[in-house]
C-alpha positions in Angstrom: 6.1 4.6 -34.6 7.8 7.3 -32.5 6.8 10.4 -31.6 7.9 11.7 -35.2 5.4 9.8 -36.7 2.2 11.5 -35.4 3.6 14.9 -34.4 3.7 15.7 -30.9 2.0 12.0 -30.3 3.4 9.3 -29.1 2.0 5.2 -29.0 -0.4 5.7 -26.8 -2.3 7.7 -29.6 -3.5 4.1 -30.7 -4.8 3.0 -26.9 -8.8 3.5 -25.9 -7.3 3.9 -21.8 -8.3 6.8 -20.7 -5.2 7.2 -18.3 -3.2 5.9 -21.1 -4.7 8.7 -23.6 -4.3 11.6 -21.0 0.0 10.8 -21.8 -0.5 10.1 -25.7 0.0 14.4 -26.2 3.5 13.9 -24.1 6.6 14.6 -25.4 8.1 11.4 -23.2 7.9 8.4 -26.6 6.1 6.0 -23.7 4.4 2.4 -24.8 1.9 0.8 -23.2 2.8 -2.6 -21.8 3.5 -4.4 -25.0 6.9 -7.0 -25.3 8.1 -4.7 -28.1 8.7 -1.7 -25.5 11.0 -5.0 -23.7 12.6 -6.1 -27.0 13.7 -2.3 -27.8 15.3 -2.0 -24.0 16.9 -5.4 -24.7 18.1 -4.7 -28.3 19.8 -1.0 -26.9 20.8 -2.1 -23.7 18.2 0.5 -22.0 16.6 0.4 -18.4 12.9 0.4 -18.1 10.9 3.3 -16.7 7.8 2.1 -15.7 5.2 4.6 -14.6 2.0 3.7 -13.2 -1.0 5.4 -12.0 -4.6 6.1 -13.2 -6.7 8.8 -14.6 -8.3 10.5 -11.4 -5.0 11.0 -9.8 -4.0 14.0 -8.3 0.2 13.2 -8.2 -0.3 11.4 -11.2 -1.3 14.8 -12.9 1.3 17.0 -11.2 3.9 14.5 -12.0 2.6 14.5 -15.7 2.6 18.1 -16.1 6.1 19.1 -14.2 8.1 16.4 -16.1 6.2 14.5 -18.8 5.5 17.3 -20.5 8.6 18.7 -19.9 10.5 19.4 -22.8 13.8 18.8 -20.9 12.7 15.9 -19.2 11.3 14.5 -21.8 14.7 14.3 -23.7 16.7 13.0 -21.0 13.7 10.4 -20.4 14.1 9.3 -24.2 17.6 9.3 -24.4 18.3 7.0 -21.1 15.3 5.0 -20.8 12.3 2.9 -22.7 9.4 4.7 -21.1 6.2 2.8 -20.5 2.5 3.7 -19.1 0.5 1.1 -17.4 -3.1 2.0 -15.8 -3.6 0.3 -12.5 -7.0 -0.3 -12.9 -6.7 -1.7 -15.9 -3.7 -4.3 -15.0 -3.9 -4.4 -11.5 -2.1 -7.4 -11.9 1.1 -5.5 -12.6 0.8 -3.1 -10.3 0.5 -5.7 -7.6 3.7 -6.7 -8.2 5.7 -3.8 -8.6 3.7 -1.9 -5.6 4.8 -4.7 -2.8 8.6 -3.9 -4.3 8.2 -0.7 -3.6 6.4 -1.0 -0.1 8.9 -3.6 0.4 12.3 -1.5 -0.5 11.0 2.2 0.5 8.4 1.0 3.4 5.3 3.1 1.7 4.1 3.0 -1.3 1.3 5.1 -3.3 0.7 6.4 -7.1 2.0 7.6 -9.4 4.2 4.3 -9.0 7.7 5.1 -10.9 10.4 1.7 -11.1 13.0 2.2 -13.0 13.8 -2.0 -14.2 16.1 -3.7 -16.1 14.4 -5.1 -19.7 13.8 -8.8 -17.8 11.4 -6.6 -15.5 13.6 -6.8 -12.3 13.4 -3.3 -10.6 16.7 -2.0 -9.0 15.0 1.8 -8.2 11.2 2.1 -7.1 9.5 5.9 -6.0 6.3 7.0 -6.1 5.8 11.0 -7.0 9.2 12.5 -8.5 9.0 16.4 -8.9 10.6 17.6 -11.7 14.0 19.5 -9.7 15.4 19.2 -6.5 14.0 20.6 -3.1 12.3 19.5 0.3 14.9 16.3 1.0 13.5 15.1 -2.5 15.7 14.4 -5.3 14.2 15.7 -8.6 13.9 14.3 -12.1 16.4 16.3 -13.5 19.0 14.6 -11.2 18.0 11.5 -10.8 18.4 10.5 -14.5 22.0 11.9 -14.9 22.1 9.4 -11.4 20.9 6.1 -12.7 22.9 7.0 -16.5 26.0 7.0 -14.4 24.8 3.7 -12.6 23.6 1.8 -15.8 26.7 2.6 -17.9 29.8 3.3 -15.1 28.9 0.8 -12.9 26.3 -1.8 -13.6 27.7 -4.3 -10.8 25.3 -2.2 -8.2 22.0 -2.5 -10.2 23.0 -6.6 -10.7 23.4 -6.7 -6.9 20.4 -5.0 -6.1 18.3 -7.2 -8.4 19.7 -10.4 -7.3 18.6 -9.4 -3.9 15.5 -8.5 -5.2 14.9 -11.5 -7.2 15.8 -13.6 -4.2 13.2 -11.4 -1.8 10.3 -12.5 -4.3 11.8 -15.9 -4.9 11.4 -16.4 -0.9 8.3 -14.9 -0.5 6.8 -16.7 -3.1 7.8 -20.0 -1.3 6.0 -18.9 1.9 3.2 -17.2 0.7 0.7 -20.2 2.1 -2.8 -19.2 3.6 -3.2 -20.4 7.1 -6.7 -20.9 8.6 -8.4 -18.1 10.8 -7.9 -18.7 14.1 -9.5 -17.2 17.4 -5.7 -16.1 18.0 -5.7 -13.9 15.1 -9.1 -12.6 15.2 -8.3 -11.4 18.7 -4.7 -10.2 17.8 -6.4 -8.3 14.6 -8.9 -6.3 17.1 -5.7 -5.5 19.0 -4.0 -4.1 16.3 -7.0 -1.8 15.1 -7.2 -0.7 18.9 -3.6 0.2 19.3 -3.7 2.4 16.2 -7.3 4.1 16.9 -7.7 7.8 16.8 -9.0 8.3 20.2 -9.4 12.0 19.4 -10.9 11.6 15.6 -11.4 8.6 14.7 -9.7 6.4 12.2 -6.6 4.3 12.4 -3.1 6.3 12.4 -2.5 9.7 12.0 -2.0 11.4 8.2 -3.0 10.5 5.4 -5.7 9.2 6.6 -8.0 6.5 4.7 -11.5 5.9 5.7 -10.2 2.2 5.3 -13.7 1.1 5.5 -13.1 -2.8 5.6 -11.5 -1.9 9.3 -14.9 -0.5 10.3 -16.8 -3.7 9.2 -14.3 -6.4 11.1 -15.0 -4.2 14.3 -18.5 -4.8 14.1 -18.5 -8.0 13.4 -15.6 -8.7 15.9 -17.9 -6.6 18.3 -21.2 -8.9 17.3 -18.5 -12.0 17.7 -17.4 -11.0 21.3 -19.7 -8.0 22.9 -17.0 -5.9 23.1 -18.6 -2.4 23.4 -15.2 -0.7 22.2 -15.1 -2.3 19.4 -18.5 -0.3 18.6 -17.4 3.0 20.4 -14.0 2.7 17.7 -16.9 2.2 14.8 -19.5 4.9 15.7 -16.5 7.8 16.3 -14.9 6.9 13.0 -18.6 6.8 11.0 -19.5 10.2 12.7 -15.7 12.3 12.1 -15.8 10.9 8.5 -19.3 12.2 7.8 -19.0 15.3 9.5 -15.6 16.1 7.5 -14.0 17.8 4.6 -13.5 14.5 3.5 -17.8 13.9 2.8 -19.1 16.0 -0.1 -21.5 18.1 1.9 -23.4 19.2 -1.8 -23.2 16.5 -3.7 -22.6 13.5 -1.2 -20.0 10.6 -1.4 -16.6 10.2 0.1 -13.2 11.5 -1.5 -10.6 8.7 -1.3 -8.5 10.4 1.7 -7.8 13.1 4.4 -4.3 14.7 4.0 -4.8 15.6 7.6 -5.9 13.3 10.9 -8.9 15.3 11.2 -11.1 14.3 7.7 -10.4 17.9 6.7 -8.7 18.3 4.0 -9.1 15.8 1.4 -7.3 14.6 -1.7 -10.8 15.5 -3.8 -11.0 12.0 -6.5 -13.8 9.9 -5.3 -12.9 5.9 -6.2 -16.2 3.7 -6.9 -15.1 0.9 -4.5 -14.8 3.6 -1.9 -18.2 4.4 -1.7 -19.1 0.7 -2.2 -17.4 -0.3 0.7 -18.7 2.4 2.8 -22.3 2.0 1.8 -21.8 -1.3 3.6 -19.8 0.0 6.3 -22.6 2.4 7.4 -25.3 0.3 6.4 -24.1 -2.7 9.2 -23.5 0.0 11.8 -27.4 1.2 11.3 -28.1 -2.7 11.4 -26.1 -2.7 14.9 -27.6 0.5 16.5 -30.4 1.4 14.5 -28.8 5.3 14.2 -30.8 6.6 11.0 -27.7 8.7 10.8 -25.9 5.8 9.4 -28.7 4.7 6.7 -29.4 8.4 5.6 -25.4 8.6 4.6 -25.5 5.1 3.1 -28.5 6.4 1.0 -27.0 9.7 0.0 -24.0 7.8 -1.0 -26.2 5.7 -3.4 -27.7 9.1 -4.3 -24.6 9.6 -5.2 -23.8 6.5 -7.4 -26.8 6.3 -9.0 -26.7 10.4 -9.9 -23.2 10.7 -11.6 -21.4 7.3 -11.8 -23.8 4.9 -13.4 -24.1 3.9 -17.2 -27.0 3.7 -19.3 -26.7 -0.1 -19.0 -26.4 -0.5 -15.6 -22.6 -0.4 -15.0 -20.8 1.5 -12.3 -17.8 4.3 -13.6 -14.8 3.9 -12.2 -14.1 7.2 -10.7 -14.3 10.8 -10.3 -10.9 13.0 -10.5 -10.1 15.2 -8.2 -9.0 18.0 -10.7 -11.3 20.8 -12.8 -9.5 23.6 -15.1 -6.0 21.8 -14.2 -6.8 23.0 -10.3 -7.4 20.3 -7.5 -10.8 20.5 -5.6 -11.9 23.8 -7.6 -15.3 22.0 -7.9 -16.1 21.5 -4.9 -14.6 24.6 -2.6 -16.8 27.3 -2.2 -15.4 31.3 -1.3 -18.2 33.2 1.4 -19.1 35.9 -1.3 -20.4 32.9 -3.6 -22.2 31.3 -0.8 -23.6 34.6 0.9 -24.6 35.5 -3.1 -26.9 32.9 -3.5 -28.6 31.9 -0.1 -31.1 34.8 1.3 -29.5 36.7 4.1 -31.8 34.7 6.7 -30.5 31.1 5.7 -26.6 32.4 5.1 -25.1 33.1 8.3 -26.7 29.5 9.8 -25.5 27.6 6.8 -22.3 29.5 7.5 -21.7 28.5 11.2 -22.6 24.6 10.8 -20.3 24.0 8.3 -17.6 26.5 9.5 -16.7 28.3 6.3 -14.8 32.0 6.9 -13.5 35.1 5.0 -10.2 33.7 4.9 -11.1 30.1 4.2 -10.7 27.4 6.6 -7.7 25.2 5.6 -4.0 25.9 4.2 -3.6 24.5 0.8 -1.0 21.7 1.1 1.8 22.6 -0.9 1.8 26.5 0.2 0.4 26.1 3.9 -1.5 28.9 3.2 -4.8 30.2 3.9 -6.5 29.8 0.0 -9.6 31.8 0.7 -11.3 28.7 -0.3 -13.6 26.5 1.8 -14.0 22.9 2.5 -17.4 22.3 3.7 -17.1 20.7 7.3 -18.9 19.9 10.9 -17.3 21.4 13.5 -19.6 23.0 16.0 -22.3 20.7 18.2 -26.0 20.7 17.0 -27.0 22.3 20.5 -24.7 25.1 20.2 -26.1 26.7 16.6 -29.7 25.8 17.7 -28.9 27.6 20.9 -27.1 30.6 18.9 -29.9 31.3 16.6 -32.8 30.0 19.2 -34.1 27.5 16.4 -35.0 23.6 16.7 -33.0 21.3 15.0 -35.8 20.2 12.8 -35.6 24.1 11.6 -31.8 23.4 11.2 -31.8 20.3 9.4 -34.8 22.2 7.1 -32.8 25.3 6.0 -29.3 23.4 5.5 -31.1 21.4 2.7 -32.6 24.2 1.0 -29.4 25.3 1.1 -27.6 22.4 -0.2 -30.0 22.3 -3.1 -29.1 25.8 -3.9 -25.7 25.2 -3.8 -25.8 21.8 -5.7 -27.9 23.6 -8.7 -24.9 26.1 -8.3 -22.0 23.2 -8.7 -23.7 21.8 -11.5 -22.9 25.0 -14.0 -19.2 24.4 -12.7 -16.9 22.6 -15.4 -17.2 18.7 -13.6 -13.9 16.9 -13.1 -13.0 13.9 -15.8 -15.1 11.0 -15.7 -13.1 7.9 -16.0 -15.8 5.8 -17.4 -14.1 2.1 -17.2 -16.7 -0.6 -16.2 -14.6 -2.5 -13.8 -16.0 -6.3 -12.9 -14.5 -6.5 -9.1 -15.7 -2.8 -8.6 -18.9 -3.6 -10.0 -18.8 -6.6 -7.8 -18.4 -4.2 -4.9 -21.5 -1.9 -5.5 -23.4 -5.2 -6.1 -22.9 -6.8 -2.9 -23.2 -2.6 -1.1 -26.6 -2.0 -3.1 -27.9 -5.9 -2.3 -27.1 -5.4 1.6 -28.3 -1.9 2.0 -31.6 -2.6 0.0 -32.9 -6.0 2.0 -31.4 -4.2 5.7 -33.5 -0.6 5.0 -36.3 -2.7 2.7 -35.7 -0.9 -0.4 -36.7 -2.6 -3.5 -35.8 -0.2 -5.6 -32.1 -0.5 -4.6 -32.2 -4.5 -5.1 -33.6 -3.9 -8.7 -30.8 -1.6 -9.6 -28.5 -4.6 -8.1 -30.6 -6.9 -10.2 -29.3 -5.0 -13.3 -25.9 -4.6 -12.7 -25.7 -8.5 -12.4 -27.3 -8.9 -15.7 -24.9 -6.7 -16.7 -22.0 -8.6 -15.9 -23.0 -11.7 -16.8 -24.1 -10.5 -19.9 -21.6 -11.7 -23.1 -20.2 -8.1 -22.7 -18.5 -8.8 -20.1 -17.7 -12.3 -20.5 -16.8 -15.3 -23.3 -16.9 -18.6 -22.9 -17.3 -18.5 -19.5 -14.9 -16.2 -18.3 -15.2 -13.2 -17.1 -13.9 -10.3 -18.5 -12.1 -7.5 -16.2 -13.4 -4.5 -17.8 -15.5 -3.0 -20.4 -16.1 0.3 -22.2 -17.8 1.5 -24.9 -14.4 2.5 -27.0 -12.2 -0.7 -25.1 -11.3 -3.8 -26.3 -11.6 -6.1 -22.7 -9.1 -7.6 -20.5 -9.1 -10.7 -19.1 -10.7 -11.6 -15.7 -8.6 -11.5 -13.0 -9.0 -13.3 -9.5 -10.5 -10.1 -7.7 -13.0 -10.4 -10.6 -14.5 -13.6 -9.5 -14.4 -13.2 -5.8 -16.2 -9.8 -5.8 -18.6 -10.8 -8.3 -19.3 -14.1 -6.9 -19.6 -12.0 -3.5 -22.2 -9.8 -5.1 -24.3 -12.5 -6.5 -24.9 -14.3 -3.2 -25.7 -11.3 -1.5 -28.4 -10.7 -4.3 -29.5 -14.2 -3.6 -29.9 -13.0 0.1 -32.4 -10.5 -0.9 -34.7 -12.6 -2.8 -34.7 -14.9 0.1 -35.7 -12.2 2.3 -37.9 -9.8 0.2 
């Protein structure tokens, strides 16, 4: 079948991906990841493009709609190259490989993930986000495949040196890639490492992007219960606080986007990831077990307020994600201009709600590709507590009152709003994530209710949907055939399960 065939469709017509179906309208005639899209490259001598990403992905969509749906592009693309889609979630264990090339070769990595192969699969080009034309010190599309024609067909000698140097890069790391036990030396050096790159000034590790990179908060605190070290826990509590008080926390709906474009958790990129928020419900749940801060167990509740609101099936599974995109226009949902916001909250409760989460005529960020003011703003904590309760001669029991009647207003408001996609995959390791997060929060806050809602998520997954003959299956959806289990799967889940055990010992 080729694009002819169905119209305007291509192959991925026949798929039940969601990411894979978001491309299946393109004019680019892309396969999934089958060997006939490697027997046609081998048969007429093509290279490989490879693209993948997944279906909440901002620079996946902007790549898609500058230069897959590019007539032009297009063209060139199906002339030059066997074009091919591959969903990260979905086959993770793909985009493992290919990602280290490209951290390896470029130094950074990120999604969409474009490697231009040979038909055996050895990459000689790797890129993440290609715009479609020239500009900013970034080649384009539209040059870079009248580049790598001239390369494949004028002098092929380069691309079989770069791939014999790749092939002997993997070759050599595959011969030293031996796990060594954990020792105190390493433990130590680790905590130096995360100390060295701390944002003294807001928290987090580096500068931008910045990930919430929750798994760093919960070795500090158990490096800090290890050793005493109270700066361990000083690192912890200011990168808990700036991430909650931030652009990056949905003020009116709760849960984290995945990260700040800025080092200040201002301005997000808006898709919210399901292991995210799994690994953050445990992240703040073990530093309210360390300091007993209800701060930290009221965000690790309204994250599971979250969860369980908008990102759990009928039978118990967890969705994948949340995009970040609504009527083709990144964080539309969930920005707010002061006319809507003084329109709906009473003139008492508008100005307050105003000053604690900083929002302004003119908007309070510059939109990323413009640099900008957008008129648009990103809820955020800025000012102190003392200084609004001072300003408007209230108690903070008066504050915290009136900005959740507010919320509520809002959130009733953000509902009507068209909701970004839904991708609805039923991920095992994921899963296996907000297991173990809903099993630890619910035996360290005593809350039954969340242990029974872990209960039937296990029974999900070891349920004969999503597994045969004892093994697991890697995903599940109501319209998807499954995929087989891959190691992540088993760890996760298994990691999930004992932590479920835990509670019934304890409760």
């Amino acid at each position: 079948m080729t694009n002819n065939d169905k119209g305007t469709k291509n192959r991925l017509i026949d798929e039940k991906n969601p990411y894979l179906l978001q491309h299946a309208n393109d004019p680019v005639d892309w396969y999934p990841w089958t060997e006939e899209a490697f027997e046609k490259a081998k048969s007429e001598d093509k290279p490989i493009f490879l693209s993948i990403g997944y279906s909440t992905c901002h620079w996946c969509h902007v790549m898609a709609k500058e230069s897959f749906r590019n007539k032009d592009v297009a063209k060139m693309m199906n002339d030059m190259f066997v074009s091919i889609k591959v969903d990260r979630e979905e086959r993770p264990d793909i985009d493992s490989v290919y990602m280290d090339i490209c951290q390896k070769m470029n130094g950074s990595g990120g999604w969409p993930l474009t490697i231009i192969m040979t038909p055996e699969k050895v990459p000689f080009i790797a890129a993440t986000y290609i715009p479609r034309e020239s500009g900013f010190g970034r080649q384009g599309m539209l040059e870079i495949i009248p580049w790598i024609e001239h390369l494949w067909k004028e002098e092929h000698n380069k691309i079989v040196e770069q791939t014999e140097l790749i092939k002997t890069a993997l070759s050599e790391k595959s011969e030293s890639s031996h796990t060594k036990g954990v020792t105190e030396e390493i433990i130590h050096r680790t905590y130096t490492y995360l100390a060295n790159n701390f944002d003294n000034e807001n928290g987090g590790f580096g500068t931008s992007p910045k990930f919430p990179s929750p798994h760093n908060i919960s070795y500090l605190l158990h490096y800090w219960k290890r050793t005493g070290n109270p700066t361990a826990l000083q690192m912890v509590e200011r990168t808990l606080q700036a991430m909650r008080k931030g652009g990056i926390y949905d003020h009116i709906g709760f849960g984290f986007h995945r990260y700040s474009t800025d080092s200040s958790w201002l301005v997000p990129h808006f898709e919210k990831m399901l292991y995210d928020q799994a690994l953050l419900i445990i992240a703040y749940t073990e530093a309210y077990q360390a300091t007993s801060k209800e701060e930290y167990s009221n965000t690790a509740n309204e994250i599971i307020e979250y969860i369980l609101r908008d990102m759990t099936s009928p039978d118990g599974g967890f969705y994948c994600a949340e995009d970040a995109d609504s009527e083709g226009v990144e964080g539309k949902f969930y920005t707010w201009d002061i006319s809507e916001i003084e329109s709906l909250l009473n003139s008492e409760d508008h100005p307050i709600f105003r000053d604690v989460f900083n929002v302004r005529p003119e908007g309070n960020f510059l939109e990323e590709s413009t640099h900008q003011l957008s008129g648009k703003n990103i809820l955020h904590l800025e000012k102190a507590p003392e200084s609004i309760e001072k300003q408007y001669n209230i108690t903070h029991k008066e504050i915290d009152h009136i900005i959740e009647r507010c919320r509520k207003q809002l959130f009733s408001t953000r509902e009507k709003r068209i909701h970004p996609s839904k991708d609805d995959k039923i991920l095992t390791d994921w899963n296996g994530l907000m297991l173990a997060a809903l099993s630890i929060s619910g035996r360290v806050m005593g809350n039954k209710r969340y242990i029974d809602i872990a209960k039937r998520n296990a029974d999900l997954l070891i349920s004969e949907r999503m597994k045969e003959n004892g093994e697991l299956y890697h995903n599940y959806s109501s319209n998807k055939g499954p995929t087989i289990g891959f190691l992540d799967d088993y760890a996760f889940f298994t990691w999930g399960l004992i932590e479920l055990y835990e509670c019934d010992k304890k409760l």
